[in-house]
TORNUKE-658039 format. One line per 8 residues: number of its first residue (from 1); their letters; for each residue x, y, z of C-alpha. Coordinates in steps of 0.25 Angstrom, whole numbers, plus 5000, padded with zeros to 4 digits. Example, Ala and Ser with C-alpha at 12.3 -4.5 7.8 and 13.67 -1.06 7.14 Angstrom:
2
1 = as = 5049 4982 5031; 5055 4996 5029
***
This chain:
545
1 = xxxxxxxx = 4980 4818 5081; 4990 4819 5067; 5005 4819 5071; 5006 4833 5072; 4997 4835 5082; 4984 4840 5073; 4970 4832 5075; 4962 4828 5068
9 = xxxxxxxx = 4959 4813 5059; 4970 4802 5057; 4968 4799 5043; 4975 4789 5034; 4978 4790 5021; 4982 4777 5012; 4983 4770 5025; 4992 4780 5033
17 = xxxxxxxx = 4989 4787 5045; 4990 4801 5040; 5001 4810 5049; 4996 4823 5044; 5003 4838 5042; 5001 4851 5040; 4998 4855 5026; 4999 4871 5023
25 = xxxxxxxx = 4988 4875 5012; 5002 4882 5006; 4992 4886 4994; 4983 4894 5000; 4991 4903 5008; 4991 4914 4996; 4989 4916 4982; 4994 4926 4974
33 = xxxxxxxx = 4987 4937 4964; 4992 4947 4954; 4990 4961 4958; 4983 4969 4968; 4976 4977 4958; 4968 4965 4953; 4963 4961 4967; 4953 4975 4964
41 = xxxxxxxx = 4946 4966 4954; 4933 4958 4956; 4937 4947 4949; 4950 4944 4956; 4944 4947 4969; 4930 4936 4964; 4942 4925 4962; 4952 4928 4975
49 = xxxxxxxx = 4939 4927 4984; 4938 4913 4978; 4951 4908 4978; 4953 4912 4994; 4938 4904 4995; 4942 4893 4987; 4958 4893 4989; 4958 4899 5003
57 = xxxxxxxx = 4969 4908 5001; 4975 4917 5013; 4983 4927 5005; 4986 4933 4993; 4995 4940 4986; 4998 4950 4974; 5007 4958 4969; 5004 4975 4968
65 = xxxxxxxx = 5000 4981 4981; 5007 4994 4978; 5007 4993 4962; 4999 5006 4956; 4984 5000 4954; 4983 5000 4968; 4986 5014 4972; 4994 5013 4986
73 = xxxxxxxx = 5003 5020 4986; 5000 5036 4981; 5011 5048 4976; 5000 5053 4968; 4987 5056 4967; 4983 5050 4955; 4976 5060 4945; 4968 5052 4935
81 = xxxxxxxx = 4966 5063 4924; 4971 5075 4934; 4984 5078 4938; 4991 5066 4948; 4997 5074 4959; 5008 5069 4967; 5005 5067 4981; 5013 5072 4993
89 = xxxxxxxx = 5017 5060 5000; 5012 5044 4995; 4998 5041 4997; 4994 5027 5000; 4979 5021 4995; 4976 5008 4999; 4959 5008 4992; 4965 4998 4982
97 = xxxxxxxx = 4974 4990 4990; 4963 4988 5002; 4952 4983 4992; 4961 4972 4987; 4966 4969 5003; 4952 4971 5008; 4946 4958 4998; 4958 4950 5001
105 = xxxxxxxx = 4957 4951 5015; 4942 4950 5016; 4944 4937 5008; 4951 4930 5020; 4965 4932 5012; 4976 4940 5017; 4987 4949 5008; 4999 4942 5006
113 = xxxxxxxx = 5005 4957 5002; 5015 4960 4990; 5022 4973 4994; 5022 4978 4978; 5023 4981 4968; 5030 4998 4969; 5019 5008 4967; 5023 5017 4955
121 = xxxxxxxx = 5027 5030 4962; 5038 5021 4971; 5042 5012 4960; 5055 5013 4954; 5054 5004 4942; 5040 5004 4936; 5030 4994 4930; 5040 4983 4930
129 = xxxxxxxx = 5031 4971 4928; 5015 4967 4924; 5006 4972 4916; 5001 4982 4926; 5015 4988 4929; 5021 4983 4943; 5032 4991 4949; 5041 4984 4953
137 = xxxxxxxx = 5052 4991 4959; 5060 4997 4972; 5054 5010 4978; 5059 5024 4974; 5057 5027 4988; 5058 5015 5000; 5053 5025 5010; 5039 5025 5002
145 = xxxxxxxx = 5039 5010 4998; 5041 5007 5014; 5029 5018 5017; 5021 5011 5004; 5023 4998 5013; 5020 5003 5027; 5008 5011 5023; 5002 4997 5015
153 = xxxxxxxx = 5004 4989 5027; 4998 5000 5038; 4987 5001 5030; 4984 4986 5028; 4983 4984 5043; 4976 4996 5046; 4965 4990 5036; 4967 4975 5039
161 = xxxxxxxx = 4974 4976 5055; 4987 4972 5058; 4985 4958 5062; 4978 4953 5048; 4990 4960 5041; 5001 4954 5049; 4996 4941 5042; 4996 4946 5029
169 = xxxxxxxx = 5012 4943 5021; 5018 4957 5015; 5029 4954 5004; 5039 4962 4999; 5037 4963 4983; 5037 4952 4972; 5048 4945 4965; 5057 4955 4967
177 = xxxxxxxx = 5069 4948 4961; 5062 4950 4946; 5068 4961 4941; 5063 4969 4936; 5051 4966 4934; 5046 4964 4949; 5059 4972 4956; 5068 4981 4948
185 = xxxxxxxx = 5077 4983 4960; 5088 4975 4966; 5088 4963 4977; 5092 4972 4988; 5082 4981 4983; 5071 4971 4984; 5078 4968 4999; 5077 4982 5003
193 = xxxxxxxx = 5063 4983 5000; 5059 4970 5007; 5067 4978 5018; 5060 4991 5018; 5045 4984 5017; 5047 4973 5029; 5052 4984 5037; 5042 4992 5034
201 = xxxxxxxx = 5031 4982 5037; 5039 4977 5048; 5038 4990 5055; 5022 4991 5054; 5021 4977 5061; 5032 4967 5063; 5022 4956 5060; 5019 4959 5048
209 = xxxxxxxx = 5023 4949 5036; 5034 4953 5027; 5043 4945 5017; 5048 4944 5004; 5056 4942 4993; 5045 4939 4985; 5053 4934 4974; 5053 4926 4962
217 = xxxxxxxx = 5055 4912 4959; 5066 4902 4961; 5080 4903 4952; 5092 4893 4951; 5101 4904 4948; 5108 4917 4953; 5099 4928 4945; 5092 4933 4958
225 = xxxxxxxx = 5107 4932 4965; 5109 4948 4964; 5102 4960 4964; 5096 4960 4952; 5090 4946 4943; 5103 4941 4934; 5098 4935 4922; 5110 4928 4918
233 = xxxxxxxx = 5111 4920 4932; 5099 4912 4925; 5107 4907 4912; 5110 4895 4918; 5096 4892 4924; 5089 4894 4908; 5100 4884 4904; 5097 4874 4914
241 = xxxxxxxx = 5094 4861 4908; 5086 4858 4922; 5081 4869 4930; 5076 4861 4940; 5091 4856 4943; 5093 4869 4947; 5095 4876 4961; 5082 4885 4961
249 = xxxxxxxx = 5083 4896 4972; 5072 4906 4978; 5077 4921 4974; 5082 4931 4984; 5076 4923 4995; 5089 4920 5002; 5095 4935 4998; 5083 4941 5004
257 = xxxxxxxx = 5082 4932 5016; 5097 4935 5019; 5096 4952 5017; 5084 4951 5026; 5092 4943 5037; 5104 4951 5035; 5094 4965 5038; 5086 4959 5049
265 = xxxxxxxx = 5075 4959 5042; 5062 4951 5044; 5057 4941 5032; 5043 4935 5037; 5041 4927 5024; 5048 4924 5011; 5042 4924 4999; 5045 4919 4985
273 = xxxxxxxx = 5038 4917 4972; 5039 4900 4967; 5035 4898 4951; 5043 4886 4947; 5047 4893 4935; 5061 4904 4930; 5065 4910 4919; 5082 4911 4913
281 = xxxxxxxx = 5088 4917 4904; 5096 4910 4895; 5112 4916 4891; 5103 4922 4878; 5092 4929 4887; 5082 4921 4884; 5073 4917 4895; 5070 4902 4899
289 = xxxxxxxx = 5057 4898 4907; 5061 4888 4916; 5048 4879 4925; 5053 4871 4936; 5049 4858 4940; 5036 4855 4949; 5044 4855 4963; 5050 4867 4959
297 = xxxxxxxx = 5040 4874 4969; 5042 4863 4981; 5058 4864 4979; 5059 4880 4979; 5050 4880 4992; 5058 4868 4999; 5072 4878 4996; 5065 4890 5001
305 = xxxxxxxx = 5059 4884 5013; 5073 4879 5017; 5079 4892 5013; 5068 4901 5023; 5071 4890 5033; 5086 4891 5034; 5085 4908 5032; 5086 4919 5043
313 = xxxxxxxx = 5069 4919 5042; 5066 4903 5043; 5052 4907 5048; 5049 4915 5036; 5036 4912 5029; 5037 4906 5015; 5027 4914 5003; 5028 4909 4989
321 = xxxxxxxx = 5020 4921 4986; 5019 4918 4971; 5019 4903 4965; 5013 4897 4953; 5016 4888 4942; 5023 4899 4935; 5023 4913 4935; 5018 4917 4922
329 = xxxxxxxx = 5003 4923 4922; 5002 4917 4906; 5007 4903 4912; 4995 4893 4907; 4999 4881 4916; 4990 4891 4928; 4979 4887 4920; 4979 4873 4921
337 = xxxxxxxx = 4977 4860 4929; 4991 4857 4929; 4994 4870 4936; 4984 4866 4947; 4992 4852 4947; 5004 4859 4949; 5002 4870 4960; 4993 4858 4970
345 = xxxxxxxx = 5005 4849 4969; 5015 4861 4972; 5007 4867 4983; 5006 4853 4990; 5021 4852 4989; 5024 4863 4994; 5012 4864 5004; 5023 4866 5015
353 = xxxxxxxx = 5033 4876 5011; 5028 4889 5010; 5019 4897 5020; 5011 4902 5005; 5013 4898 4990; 5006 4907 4983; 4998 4904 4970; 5001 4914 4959
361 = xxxxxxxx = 4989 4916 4957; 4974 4917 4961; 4968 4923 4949; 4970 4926 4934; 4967 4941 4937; 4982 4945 4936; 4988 4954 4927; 5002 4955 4929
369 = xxxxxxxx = 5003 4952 4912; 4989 4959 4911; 4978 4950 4910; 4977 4935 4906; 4974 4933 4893; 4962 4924 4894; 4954 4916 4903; 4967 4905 4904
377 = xxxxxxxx = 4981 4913 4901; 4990 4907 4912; 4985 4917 4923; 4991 4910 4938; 4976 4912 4944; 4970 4901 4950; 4958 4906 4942; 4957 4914 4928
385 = xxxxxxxx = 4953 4928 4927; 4939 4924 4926; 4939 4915 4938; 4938 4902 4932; 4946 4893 4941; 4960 4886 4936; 4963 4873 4940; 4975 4878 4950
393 = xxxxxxxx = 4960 4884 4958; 4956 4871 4959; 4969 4865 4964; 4971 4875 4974; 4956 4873 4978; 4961 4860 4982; 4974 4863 4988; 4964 4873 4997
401 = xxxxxxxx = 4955 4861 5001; 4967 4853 5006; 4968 4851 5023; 4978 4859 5031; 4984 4845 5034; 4991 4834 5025; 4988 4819 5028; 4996 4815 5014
409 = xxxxxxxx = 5005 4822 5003; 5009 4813 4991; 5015 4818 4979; 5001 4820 4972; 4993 4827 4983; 4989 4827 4998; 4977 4823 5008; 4974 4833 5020
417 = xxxxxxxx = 4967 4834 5030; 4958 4847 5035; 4961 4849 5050; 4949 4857 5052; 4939 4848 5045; 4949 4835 5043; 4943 4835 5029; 4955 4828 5022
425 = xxxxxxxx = 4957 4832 5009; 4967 4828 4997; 4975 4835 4985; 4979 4827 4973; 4985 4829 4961; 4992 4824 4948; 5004 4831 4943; 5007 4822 4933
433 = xxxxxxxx = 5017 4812 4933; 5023 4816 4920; 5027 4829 4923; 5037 4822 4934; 5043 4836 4939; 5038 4846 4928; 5032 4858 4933; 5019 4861 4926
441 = xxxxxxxx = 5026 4872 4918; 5021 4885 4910; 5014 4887 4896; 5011 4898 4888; 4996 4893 4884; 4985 4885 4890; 4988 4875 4880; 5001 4872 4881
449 = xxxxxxxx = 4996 4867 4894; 4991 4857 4890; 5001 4848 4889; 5002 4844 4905; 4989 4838 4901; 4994 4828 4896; 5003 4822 4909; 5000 4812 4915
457 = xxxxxxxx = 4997 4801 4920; 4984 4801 4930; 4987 4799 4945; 4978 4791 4954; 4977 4797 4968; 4974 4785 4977; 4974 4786 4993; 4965 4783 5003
465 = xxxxxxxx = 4963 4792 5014; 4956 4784 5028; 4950 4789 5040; 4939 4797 5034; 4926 4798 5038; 4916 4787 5031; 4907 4794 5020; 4915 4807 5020
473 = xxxxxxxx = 4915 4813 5005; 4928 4819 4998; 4925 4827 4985; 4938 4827 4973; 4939 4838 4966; 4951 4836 4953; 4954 4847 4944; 4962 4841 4932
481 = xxxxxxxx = 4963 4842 4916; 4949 4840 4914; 4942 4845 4928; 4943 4860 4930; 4954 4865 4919; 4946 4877 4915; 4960 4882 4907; 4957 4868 4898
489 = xxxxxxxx = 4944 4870 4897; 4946 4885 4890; 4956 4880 4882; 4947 4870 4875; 4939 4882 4873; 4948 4888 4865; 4955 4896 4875; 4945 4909 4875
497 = xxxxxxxx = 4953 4921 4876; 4938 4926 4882; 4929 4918 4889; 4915 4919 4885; 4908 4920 4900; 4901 4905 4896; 4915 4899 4893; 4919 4907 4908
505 = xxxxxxxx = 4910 4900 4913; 4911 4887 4907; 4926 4889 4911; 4924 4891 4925; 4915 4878 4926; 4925 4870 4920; 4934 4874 4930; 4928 4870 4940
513 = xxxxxxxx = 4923 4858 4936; 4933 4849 4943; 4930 4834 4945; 4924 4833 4956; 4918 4819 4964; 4917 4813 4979; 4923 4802 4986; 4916 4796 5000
521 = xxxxxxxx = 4924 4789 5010; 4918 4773 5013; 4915 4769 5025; 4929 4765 5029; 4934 4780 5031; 4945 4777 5019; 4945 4785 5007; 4951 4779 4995
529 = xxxxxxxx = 4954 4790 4986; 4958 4784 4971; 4958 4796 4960; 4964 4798 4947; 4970 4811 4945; 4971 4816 4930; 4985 4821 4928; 4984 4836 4934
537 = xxxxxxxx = 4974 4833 4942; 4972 4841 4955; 4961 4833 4964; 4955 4837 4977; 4950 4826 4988; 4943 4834 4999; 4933 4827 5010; 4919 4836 5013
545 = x = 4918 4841 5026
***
């Protein structure tokens, strides 16, 4: 019996008794995709049913519920070559909506649900922002957003029941506080709306899930501190001569926290968006990118954590419904090894802090710019268009594997333990010493790159792990610079714009061809695990069972 009560094996690693603790698979809580509209499509649907087999994701959200494509909410008829009459009253068709619900849910994955973007007929403002034209405004008419709502939900547990959908998560639009390219209103606006839609919900069943402000980023400056984005409150912030010196801040949380309070209104979760990166405008309008350092993640969740705690909701839910390494879609670091070493040192950092940190994104079938240009374009996905595996798949393959309880954590990875099976299995990594604090970054082109390959040094991983059974078999799995870097591998081809189907499949065995070997544990029940990891290196240790 461990310390807290749960039973199982006393296992010592590097001659210590091993006290163990809970360890939340934090990763695989929900993962993010672009829009609704490409859920419809074979190929997004082929790779989601992979990643929730392989990653074992429980949610997932996207953004465009309500946008046009998917034909919810009706004040016409539709006419095609004939004359598009206006209807009587709104209409509400869920055929679309119910195809993409249906395969989620039959996948064993729940909706983690996006309340937007505003359908053209509501909207105020149109095609803000994307390639395919989101809305993203306040409502001509509250009444009907509030019935849009209402009608959405009703439907949903008619067709799923009431007590699957009261575990799904509904939040209140996206990043509200980018205007005005994802809001062209105000703060309050945005308030009154997360007013109007938890009420409504609320009203249908109490226990429903409902939160929000779903916005954008941490700032170290007063831009977001009245009704509308002030771009001159980020002068200072451009001119910095250390942005991590700064006092970084979550956007609207404490104003949204506070207006609820003061109305009475319930907040089951709050829900934030965490890319270690901003943008300033210098005194002469240009804008600066700024990337944080590589705790900037572990930081901003420690402060919100506190902040939620100390709130009139300190039982509120925690969602980082959109993280990544940046949030650009053309960002080539996603491609890459060090991405994958970067994310699995983050996400065990920060294993503890969220109830979900979710990875933006599954797939390279996104098209909020339109579609990639070619096979490797910097796309978020865990995989490419095609389906070829990154090396952030295989990371988070191994982050999957992990136990559900943690016998060591070190600054370069973690052992577990698997209460079910007490299979122990181990995460390793090399974030090279030669970064010291530097975040991997962002780059324009694959091979620009290509300069992290040259930090260093090696790291050994040496520990011995006792208490094992006598002839028990561990496989290692390592995904490093020269073991399953598919994105290399094409750019040594000469970075194909179109891929011949001999070089896709060329492609995808090279990605995954990770190195691969076994260990066995002697006869004295003592694994002494010595491996050298390569610099970015990201290496599972996992026992068969």
């Amino acid at each position: 019996m461990t310390s807290d009560g749960v039973s199982g094996p006393r296992l010592r690693i590097d001659g210590k008794l091993c006290d163990e603790s809970p360890l939340p698979h934090v990763w695989t809580r929900c993962i993010g995709a672009g829009r609704a509209n490409e859920a419809l499509r074979a190929d997004w649907q082929r790779q989601f049913a992979e990643v929730v087999a392989t990653l074992g994701v429980q949610y997932i959200r996207f953004h465009g519920i309500f946008h046009d494509d998917m034909f919810v909410y009706r004040e016409s008829y539709g006419g095609g070559f004939g004359q598009n009459e206006r209807l009587t009253s709104p209409l509400y068709t869920f055929s679309y909506v119910d195809k993409v619900f249906d395969f989620i849910v039959d996948c064993g994955v729940r909706p983690f649900v996006e309340l937007g973007f505003m359908p053209r007929e509501l909207a105020t403002v149109t095609e803000t922002v994307f390639w395919w034209g989101a809305h993203c405004s306040p409502p001509k008419n509250m009444a009907r957003w509030v019935e849009l709502v209402t009608r959405s939900v009703e439907h949903w547990i008619e067709r799923y029941g009431l007590a699957e959908v009261r575990k799904w998560r509904f939040e209140v639009w996206n990043e509200p506080n980018l205007v005005p390219h994802f809001w062209t209103g105000t703060k309050t606006e945005y308030f009154e709306l997360y007013e109007q839609t938890v009420t409504a919900i609320k009203k249908i069943d109490p226990e429903l899930k409902v939160g929000g402000p779903a916005t954008s980023v941490f700032v170290p400056d007063d831009r977001y501190k009245g009704e509308v984005e002030d771009r001159s409150a980020t002068r200072e912030t451009a001119m910095a001569a250390d942005v991590d010196a700064l006092d970084w801040r979550p956007v609207w949380i404490e104003d949204f926290i506070a207006w609820c309070a003061e109305r009475g209104l319930p907040i089951d979760f709050i829900s934030t968006h965490l890319y270690p990166t901003d943008f300033a405008f210098g005194a002469d309008g240009d804008v600066v990118q700024i990337t944080r350092y590589a705790d900037a993640t572990f930081d901003d969740l420690t402060l919100l954590r506190k902040l939620v705690k100390n709130s009139a909701y300190p039982d509120a839910e925690i969602h980082i419904t959109e993280w990544s390494t940046s949030p650009s879609s053309r960002d080539f670091i996603h491609d890459t090894v060090f991405a994958a070493t970067s994310i699995t040192r983050s996400y065990l950092k920060c294993a503890t802090l969220a109830d979900s940190i979710s990875y933006w994104t599954f797939t390279d079938v996104f098209e909020e710019g339109g579609a990639g240009l070619g096979p490797f374009h910097g796309g978020f996905g865990l995989v490419n268009e095609g389906g070829i595996h990154k090396p952030t798949f295989h990371a988070f393959a191994m982050l999957e594997r992990l136990g559900d309880r943690l016998l060591l954590a070190t600054s370069d990875g973690v052992v577990t333990r698997d209460s079910r099976t007490s299979a122990v299995c181990a995460v390793f990594f090399n974030y090279p010493e030669d970064m010291a604090m530097r975040s991997v970054g962002s780059e324009n082109s694959y091979a620009a790159t290509r300069a992290l390959s040259e930090m260093g040094p090696s790291r050994r991983i040496r520990h011995s792990i006792g208490g094992l059974e006598p002839g028990a078999t561990f496989l290692v799995e390592i995904v490093d610079w020269e073991h399953g870097n598919a994105a290399e591998a094409w750019y040594r081809l000469g970075s194909p714009l179109n891929l011949s189907r001999a070089e896709s499949e060329y492609l995808s065995g090279v990605a995954d061809s990770l190195l691969r070997f076994t260990l066995t544990v002697p006869d004295t029940g003592v694994l002494d695990l010595e491996i050298e990891l390569a610099p970015w290196a990201v290496m599972s240790l996992r026992q068969s069972v």
